[in-house]
C-alpha positions as CSV (number, residue, x, y, z in Angstrom):
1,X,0.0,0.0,0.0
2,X,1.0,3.8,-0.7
3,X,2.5,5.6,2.3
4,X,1.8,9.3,2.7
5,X,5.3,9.9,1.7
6,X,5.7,8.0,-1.5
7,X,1.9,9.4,-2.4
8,X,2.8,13.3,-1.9
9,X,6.1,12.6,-3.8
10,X,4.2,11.4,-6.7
11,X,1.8,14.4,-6.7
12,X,5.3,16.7,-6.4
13,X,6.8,16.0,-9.6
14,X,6.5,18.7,-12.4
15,X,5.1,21.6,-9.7
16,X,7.0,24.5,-9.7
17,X,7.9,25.7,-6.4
18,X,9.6,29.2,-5.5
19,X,11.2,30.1,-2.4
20,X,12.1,33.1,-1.4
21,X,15.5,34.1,1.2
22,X,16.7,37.6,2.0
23,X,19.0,36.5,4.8
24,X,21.8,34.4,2.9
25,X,22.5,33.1,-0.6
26,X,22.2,29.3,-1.3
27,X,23.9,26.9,-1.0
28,X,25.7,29.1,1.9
29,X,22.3,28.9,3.7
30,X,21.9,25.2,4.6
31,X,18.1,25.0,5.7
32,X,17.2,26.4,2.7
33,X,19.5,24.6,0.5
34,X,18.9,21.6,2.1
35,X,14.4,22.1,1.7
36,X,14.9,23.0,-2.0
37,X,17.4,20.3,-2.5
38,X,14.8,17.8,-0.5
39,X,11.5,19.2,-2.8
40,X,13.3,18.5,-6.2
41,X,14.4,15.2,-5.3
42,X,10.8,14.8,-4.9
43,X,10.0,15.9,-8.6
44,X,9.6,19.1,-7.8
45,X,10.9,22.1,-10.2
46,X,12.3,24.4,-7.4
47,X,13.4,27.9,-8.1
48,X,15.6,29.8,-5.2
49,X,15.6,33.6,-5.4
50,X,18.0,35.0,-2.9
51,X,20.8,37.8,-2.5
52,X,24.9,37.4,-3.4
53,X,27.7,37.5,-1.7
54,X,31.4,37.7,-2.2
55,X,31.5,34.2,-2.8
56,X,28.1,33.8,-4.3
57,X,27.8,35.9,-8.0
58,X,24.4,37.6,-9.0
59,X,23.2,35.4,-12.3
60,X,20.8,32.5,-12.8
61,X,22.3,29.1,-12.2
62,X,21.3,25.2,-11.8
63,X,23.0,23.5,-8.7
64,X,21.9,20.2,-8.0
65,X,18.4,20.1,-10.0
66,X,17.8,23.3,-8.9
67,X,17.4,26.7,-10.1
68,X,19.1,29.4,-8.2
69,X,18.6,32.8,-9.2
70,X,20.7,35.1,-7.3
71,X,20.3,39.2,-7.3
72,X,22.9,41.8,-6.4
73,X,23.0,42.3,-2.2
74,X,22.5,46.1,-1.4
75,X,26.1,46.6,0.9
76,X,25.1,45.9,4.5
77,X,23.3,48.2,6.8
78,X,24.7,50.9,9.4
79,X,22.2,52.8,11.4
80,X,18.2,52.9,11.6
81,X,18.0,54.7,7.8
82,X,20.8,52.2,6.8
83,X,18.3,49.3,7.5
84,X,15.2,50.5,6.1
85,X,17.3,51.3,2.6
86,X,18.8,47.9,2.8
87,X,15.2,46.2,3.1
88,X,13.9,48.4,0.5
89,X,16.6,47.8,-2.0
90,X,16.7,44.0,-1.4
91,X,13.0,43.7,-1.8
92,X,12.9,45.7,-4.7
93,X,15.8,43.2,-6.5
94,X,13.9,40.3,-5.4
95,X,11.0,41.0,-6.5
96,X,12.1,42.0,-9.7
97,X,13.8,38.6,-9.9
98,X,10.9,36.3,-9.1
99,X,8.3,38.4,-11.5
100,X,11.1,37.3,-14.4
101,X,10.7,33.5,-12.7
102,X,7.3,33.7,-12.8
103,X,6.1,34.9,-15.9
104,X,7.9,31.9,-17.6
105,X,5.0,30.0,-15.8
106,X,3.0,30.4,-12.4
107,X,4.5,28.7,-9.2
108,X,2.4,26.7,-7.3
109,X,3.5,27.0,-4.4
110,X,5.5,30.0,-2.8
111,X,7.8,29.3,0.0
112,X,9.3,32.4,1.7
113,X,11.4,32.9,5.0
114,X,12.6,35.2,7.6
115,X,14.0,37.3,8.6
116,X,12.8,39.9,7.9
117,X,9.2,39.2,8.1
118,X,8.5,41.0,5.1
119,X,8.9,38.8,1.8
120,X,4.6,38.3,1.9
121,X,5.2,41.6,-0.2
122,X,6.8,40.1,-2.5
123,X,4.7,36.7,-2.5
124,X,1.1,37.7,-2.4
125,X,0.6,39.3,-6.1
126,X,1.3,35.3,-7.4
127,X,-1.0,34.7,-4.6
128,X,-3.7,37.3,-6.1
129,X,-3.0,36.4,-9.8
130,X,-2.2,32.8,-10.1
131,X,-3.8,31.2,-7.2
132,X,-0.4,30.0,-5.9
133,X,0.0,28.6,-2.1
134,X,2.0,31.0,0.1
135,X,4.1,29.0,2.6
136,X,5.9,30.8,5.4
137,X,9.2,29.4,6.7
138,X,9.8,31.0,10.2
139,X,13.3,31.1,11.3
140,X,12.7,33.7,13.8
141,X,10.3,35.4,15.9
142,X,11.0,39.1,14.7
143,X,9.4,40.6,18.1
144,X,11.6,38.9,20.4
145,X,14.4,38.9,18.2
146,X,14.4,43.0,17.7
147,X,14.0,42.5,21.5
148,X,17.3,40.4,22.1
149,X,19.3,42.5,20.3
150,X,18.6,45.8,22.2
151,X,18.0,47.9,19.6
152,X,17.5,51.8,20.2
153,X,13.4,52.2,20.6
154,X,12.1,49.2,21.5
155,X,8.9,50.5,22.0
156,X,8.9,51.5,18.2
157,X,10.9,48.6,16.3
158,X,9.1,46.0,18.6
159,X,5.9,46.9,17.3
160,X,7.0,47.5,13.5
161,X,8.0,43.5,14.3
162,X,4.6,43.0,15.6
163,X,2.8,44.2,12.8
164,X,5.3,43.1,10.4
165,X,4.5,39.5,11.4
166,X,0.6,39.7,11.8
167,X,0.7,40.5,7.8
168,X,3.1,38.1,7.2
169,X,0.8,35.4,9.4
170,X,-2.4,36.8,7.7
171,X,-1.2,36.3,3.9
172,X,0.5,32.8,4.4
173,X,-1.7,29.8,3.7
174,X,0.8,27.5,6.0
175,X,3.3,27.7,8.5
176,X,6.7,25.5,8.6
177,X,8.2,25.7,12.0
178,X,11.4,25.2,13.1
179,X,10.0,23.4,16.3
180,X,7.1,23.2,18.7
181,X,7.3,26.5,20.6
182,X,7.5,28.7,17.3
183,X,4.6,26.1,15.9
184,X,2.2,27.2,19.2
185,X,3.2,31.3,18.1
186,X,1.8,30.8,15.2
187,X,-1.4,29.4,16.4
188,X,-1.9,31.7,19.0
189,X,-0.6,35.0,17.2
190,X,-1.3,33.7,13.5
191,X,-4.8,32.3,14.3
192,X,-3.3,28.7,12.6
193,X,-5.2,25.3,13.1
194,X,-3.3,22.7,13.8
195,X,-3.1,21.2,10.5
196,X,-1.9,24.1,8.8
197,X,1.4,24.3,10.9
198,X,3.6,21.8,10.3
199,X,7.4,21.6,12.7
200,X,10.5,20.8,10.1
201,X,13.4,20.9,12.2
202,X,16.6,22.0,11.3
203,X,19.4,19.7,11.0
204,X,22.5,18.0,9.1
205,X,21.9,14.8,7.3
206,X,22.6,11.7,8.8
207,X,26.1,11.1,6.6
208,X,27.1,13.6,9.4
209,X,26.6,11.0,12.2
210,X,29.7,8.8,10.8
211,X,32.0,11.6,10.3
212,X,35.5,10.7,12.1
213,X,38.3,13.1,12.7
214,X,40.8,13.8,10.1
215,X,43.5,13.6,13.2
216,X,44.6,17.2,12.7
217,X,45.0,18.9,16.2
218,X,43.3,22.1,16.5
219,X,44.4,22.4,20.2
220,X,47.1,24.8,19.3
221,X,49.4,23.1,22.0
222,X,46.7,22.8,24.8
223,X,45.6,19.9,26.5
224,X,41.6,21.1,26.2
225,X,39.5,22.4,23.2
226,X,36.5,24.1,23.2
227,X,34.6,24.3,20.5
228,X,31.8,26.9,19.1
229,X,30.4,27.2,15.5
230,X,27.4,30.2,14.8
231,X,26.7,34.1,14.1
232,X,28.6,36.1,16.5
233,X,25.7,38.9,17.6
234,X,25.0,40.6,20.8
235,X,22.3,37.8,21.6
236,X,24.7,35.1,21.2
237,X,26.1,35.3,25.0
238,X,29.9,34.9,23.4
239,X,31.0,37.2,26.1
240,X,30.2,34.8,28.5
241,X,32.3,32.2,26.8
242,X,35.3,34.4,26.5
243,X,34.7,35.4,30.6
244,X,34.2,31.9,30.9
245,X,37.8,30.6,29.4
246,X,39.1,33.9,31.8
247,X,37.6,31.8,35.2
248,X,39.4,28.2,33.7
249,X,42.2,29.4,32.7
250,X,43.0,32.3,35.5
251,X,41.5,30.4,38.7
252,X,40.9,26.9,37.6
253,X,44.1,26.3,36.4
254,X,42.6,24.4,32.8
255,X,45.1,24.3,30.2
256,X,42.0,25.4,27.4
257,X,41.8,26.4,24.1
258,X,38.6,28.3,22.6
259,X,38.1,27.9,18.7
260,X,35.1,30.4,17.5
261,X,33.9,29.0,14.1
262,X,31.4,31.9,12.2
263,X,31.4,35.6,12.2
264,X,29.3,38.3,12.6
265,X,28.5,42.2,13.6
266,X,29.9,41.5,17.0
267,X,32.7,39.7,16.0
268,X,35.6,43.2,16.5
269,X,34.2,43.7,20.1
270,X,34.6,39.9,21.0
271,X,38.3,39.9,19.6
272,X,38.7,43.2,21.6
273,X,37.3,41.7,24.7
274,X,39.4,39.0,24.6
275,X,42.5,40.9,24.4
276,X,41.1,43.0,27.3
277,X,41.1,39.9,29.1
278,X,44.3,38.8,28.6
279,X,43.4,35.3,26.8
280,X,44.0,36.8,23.4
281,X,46.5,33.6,23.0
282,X,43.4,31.5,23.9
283,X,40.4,32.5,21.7
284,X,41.0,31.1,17.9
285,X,38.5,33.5,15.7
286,X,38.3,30.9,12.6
287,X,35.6,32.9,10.6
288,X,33.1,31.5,8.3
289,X,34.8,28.4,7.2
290,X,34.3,25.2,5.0
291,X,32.2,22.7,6.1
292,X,35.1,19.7,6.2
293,X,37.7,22.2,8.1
294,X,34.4,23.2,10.7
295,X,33.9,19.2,11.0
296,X,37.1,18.5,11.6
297,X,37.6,21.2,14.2
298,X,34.5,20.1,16.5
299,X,35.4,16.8,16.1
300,X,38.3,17.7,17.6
301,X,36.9,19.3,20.7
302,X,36.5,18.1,23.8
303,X,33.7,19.8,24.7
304,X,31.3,22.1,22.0
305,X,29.6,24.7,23.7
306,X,26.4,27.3,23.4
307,X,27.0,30.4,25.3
308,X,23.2,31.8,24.0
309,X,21.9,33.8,26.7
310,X,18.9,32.9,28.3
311,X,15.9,35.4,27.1
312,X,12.6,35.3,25.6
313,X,14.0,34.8,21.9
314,X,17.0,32.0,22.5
315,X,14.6,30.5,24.9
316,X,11.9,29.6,22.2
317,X,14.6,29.1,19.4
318,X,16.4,26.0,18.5
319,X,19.9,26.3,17.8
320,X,21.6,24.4,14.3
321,X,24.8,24.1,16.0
322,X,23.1,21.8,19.2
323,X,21.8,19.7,16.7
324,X,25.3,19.5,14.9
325,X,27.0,18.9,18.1
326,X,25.4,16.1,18.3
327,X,25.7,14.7,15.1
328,X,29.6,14.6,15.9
329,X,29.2,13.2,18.8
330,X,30.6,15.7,21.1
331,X,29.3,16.7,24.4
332,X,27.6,19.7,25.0
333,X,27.6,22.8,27.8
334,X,24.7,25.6,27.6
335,X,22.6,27.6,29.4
336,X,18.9,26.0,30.1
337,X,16.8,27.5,27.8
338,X,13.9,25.3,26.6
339,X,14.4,24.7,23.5
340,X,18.3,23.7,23.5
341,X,16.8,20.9,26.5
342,X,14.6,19.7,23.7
343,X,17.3,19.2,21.3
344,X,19.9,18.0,23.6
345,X,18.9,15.8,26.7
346,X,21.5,13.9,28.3
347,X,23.7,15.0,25.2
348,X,24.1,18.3,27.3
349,X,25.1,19.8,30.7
350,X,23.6,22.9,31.7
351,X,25.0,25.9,34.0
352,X,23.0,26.1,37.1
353,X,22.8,30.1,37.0
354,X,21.5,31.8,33.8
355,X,23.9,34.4,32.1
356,X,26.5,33.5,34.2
357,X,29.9,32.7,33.4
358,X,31.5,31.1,36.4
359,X,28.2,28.8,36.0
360,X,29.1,28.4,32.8
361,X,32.4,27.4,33.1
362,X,32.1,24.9,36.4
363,X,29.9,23.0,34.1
364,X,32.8,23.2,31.5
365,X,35.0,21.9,33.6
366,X,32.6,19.1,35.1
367,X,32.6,17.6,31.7
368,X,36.7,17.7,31.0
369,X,37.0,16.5,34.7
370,X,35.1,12.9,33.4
371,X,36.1,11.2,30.7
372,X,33.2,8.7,31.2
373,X,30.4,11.5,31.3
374,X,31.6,13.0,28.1
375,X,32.0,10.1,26.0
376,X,28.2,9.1,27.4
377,X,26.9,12.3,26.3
378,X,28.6,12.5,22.8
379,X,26.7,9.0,22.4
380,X,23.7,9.8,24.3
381,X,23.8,12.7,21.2
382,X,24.7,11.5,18.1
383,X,21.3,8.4,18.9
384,X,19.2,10.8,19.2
385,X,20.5,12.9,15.9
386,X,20.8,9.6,14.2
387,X,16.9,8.7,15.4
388,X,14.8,11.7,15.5
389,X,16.8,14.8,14.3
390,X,18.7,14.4,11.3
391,X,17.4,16.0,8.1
392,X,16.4,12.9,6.4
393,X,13.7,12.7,9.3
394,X,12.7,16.4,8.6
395,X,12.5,16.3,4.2
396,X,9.7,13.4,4.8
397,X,7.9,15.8,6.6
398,X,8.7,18.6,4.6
399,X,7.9,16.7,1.3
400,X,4.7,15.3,2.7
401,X,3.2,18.7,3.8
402,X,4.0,20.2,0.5
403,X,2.4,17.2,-1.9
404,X,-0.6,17.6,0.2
405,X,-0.5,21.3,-0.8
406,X,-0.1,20.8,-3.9
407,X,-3.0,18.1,-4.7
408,X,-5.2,20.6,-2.9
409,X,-4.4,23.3,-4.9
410,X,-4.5,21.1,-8.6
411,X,-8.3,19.8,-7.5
412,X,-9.5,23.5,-6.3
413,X,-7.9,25.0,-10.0
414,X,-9.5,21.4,-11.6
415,X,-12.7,22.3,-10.4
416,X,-12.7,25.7,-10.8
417,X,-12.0,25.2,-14.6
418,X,-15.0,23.2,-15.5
419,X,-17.3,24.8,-13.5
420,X,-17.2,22.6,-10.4
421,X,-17.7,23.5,-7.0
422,X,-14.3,23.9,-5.3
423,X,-13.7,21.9,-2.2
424,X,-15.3,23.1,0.7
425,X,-11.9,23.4,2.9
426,X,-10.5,25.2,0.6
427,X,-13.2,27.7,1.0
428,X,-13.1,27.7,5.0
429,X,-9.3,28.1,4.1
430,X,-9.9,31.2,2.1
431,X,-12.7,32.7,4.3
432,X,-9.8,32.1,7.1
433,X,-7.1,34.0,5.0
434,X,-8.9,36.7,4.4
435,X,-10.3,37.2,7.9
436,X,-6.4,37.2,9.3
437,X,-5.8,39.7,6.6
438,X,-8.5,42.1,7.7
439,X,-7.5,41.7,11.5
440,X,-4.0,42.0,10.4
């Protein structure tokens, strides 16, 4: 008998799916490479409109089955004006770019993502004109997140978010969530049913789960090394790693090394403040780098760690780098916030004190202090990766939600061409759109 899965992959093949990214170019951006990648292995004919970078040229290409059709990035923001010009100019490109992609033939679905929670503007006219789904890929939670970063005016940018996301809820015809917490926001903010919010988790594959060390030592000479991969912002809580290394190194007497794998706005203060704290020798900044040389260098740590500080935002977020932690195998230190328990379990130890980094860094040393404990977390880990988390797990799920889409949408346009009478869900659907819109 026909599972779910094989039936929606069958009902993929030949539809044309967009999706939308502002944040990063593909393939640099891994959830989204990894869903478009997923959806035209299904039969899909995926599109990907998103910006450049230095190591990503503007132009149309086909990577992998799928069509990747980059614009030119407007140079990065400085200052409240700087932002809003950036958003304006970047929109403007995209949209220009998918109106080229769509007039060769209408997409039938649209998948676009945050941040910002904006890209409905550039989504809804294919909505309007060719009847295509709109489904919205929430990375973030744009109130909490202008929150966490402390922005100048919270009153003010905290409700742009707001309202930002209500439109954003009230024009999408489904939700993908990156895990239960964001998938009750948008049920309770969005007005969602169930059914129309589905949780696709982000993840590596499972190839990840039998990656073994190269043997090169990234230890720099030290007997411990601690290991961190992610965007380096103000809500990250990397200046309680780096105060964290001071307290092991200074008082504890722990011969450590810190490698800091990623980059990001906050990444000159960091290096600053690690020179202000005299471990300048002991805090690696590797920068955005490969994916075999970031492998290798967390597979060679003794203990990976996630310094996010515990607020509204980080707690209701999951983290990719827990869940690629634990595809290596290596145990984990944190905070406790919700979401990185989810993910982590026994694969994890968590400070007893939030936002503290003498917490932070007796748990640290708990771990490098037993052998026994690590090597049960790093195994406790990469199960449950292997199990539950790794993408493989996700793309059914993904692939399923978007075949039933898709029928759904061919029998509504089926019946509306010879006269029938469309599907009454699809009309409660509708009636439900448009009253989220108007409250929107």
């Amino acid at each position: 008998m026909e599972s779910e899965h094989e039936a929606a992959v069958g009902t993929l093949r030949g539809r044309r799916i967009a999706i939308l990214v502002q944040n990063l170019p593909v393939p640099f951006d891994r959830r989204v490479w990894q869903e478009a990648t997923s959806l035209a292995a299904a039969g899909a004919d995926v599109t990907v409109i998103c910006p450049s970078d230095e190591h990503h040229p503007v132009g149309d290409f086909v990577i992998d089955g799928v069509g990747v059709n980059r614009y030119e990035a407007p140079r990065e923001a400085k200052g409240i004006f700087g932002y809003v010009n950036e958003y304006v100019v970047s929109l403007s490109r995209m949209t220009r770019t998918f109106e080229v992609a769509r007039s060769v033939a209408p997409f039938d679905i649209v998948h676009f993502c945050n941040p910002p929670d904006l890209l409905y503007l550039v989504a809804k006219r294919a909505k309007r004109e060719d009847g295509s789904v709109l489904v919205f890929d929430q990375h973030d939670i744009g109130p909490e997140l202008v929150q966490a970063k402390r922005m100048p005016l919270p009153w003010l940018f905290v409700g742009v978010a707001r309202l930002c996301e209500q439109r954003t809820y009230a024009w999408a015809d489904h939700v993908i969530s990156t895990n239960e917490s964001y998938r009750d926001i948008a049920m309770r903010r969005g007005r969602f049913i169930g059914s129309d919010v589905t949780v696709v988790r982000s993840g590596p594959s499972r190839s990840w789960a039998s990656y073994r060390s190269t043997g090169e030592d990234w230890h720099r000479g030290r007997r411990y090394l601690l290991g961190y991969v992610g965007v380096m912002g103000r809500q990250e809580g990397i200046e309680y790693l780096i105060d964290a290394v001071k307290v092991l190194v200074a008082e504890r007497h722990l011969d450590v090394h810190l490698a800091l794998i990623g980059s990001g706005p906050d990444r000159g203060r960091l290096e600053s403040l690690a020179r202000t704290r005299g471990i300048a020798d002991r805090v690696e900044f590797h920068g955005r780098v490969p994916d075999d040389v970031m492998k290798s260098i967390l597979a060679d740590a003794d203990v990976c760690v996630n310094p996010d500080e515990v607020n509204t935002m980080n707690d209701l977020s999951t983290m990719n780098k827990i869940i690629e932690y634990m595809a290596l195998g290596r145990p984990i230190v944190q905070f406790d916030v919700r979401e990185g328990r989810y993910s982590a379990r026994d694969a994890s130890l968590y400070a007893t004190r939030d936002n503290d980094a003498r917490s932070f860094a007796h748990a640290v040393e708990q771990v490098l202090g037993d052998p026994a404990l690590a090597r049960r977390m790093g195994e406790a880990g990469r199960a449950r990766f292997e199990e539950q988390l790794c993408w493989e797990i996700q793309a059914e799920r993904l692939t399923t939600t978007y075949g039933r889409l898709a029928a759904e949408r061919a029998a509504a346009t089926a019946a509306t061409a010879v006269g029938e009478a469309v599907p009454q869900h699809w009309i409660d659907l509708e009636a439900s759109d448009m009253k989220r819109r108007a409250e929107a």
